[in-house]
C-alpha positions as CSV (number, residue, x, y, z in Angstrom):
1,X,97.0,-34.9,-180.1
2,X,96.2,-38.5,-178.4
3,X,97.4,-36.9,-175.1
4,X,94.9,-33.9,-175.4
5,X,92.2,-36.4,-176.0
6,X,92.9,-38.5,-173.4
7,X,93.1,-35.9,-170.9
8,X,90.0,-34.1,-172.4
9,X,88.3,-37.6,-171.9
10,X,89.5,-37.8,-168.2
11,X,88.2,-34.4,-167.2
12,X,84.5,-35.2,-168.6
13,X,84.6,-38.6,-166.7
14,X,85.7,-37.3,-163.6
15,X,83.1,-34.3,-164.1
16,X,80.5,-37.4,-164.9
17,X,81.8,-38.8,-161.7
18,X,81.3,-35.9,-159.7
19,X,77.8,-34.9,-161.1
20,X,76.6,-38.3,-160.3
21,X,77.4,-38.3,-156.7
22,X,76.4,-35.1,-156.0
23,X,73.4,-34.9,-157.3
24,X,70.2,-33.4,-155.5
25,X,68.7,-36.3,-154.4
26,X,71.6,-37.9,-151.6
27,X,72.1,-36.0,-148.6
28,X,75.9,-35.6,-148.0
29,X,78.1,-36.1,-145.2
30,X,75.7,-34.3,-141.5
31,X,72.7,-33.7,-143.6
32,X,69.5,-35.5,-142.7
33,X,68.0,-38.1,-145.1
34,X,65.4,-40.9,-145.5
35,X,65.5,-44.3,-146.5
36,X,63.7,-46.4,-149.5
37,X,64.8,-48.9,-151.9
38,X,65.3,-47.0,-155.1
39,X,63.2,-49.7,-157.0
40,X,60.0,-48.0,-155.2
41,X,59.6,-51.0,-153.0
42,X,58.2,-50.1,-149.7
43,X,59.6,-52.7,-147.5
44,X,62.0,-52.4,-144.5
45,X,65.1,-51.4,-145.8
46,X,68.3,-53.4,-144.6
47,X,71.4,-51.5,-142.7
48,X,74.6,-53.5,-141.5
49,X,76.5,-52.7,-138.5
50,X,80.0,-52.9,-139.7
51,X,81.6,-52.5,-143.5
52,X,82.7,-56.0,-142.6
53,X,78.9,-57.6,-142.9
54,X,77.9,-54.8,-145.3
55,X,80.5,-56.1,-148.1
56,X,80.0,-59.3,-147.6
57,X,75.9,-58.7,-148.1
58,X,76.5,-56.8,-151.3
59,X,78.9,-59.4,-152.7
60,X,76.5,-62.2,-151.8
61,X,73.7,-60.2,-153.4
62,X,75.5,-59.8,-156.5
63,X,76.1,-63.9,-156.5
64,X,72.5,-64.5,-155.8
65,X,73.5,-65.8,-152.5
66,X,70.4,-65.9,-150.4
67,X,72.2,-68.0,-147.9
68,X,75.2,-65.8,-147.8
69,X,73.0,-62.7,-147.6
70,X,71.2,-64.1,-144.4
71,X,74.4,-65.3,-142.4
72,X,75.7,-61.3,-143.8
73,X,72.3,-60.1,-141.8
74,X,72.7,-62.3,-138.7
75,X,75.8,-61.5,-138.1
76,X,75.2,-57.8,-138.1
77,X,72.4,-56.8,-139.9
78,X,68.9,-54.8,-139.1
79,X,66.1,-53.3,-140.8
80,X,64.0,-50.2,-140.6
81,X,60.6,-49.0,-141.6
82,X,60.8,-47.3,-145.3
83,X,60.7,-43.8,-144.6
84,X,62.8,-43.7,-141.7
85,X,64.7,-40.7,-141.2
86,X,68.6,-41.0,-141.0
87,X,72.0,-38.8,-140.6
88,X,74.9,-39.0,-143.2
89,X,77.6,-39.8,-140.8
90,X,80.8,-41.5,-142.6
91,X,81.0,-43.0,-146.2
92,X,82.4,-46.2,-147.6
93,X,83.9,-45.9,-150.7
94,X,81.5,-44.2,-154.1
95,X,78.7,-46.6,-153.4
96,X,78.3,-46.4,-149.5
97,X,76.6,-44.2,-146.7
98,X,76.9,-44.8,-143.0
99,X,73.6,-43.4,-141.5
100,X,72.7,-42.9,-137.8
101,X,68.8,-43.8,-137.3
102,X,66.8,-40.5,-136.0
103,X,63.4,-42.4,-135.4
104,X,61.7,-45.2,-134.8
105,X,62.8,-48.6,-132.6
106,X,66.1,-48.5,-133.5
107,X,66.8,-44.7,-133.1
108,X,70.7,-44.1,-132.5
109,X,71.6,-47.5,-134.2
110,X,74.1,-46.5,-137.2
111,X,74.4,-48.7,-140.3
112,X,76.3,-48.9,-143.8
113,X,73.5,-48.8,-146.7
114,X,74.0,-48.5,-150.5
115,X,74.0,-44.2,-151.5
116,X,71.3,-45.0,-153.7
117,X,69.0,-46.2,-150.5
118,X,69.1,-42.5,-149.3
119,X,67.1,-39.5,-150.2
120,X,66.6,-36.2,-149.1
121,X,62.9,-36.1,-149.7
122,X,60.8,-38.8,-147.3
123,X,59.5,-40.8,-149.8
């Protein structure tokens, strides 16, 4: 009986799993999407260059490391107008996209962003 409920258990959390990251809203792997900070905030959105300076951003955000977040930037960081329209090219891990810009100054440039940063609808 345990083993039936622990299975049962690990089918709906995997289901959960699933549901969450597909869900309507992120553009998967070649489809088209636009950037904005989930929060509604309509400020330039951050991208890093390399999962190297991306990880180290998100774990410096997460210790409320503003000094740690701007070396993370420096050393391979840039920013885009909200809005900006972007192409699913990779993934890092659940929690990351890789996006090629599609407009704008810094059309071509690709970046690693949080999946929640991306949306099919332009905001």
């Amino acid at each position: 009986m345990k083993r039936a409920v622990t299975i049962i258990l690990l089918i709906v959390a995997a289901y959960a799993a699933w549901a969450y990251f597909t869900r309507s809203d992120a553009p998967r792997f070649g489809e088209d999407g636009y950037l904005a900070y989930p929060s509604g905030s309509r400020e330039g959105v951050v991208l890093f260059k390399t999962v190297e300076t991306y990880d180290a951003a998100i774990k410096a955000r997460a210790a409320k490391d503003d000094v740690g977040f701007r070396q993370a930037f420096l050393a391979g960081g840039f920013s885009v107008l909200h809005g900006t329209k972007v192409r699913v090219i990779d993934t890092h891990g659940m929690w990351a996209l890789q996006v090629r810009v599609q407009e704008g100054p810094n059309a071509g440039k690709a970046g690693y962003v949080p999946r929640e940063f991306v949306h099919r609808k332009r905001p």
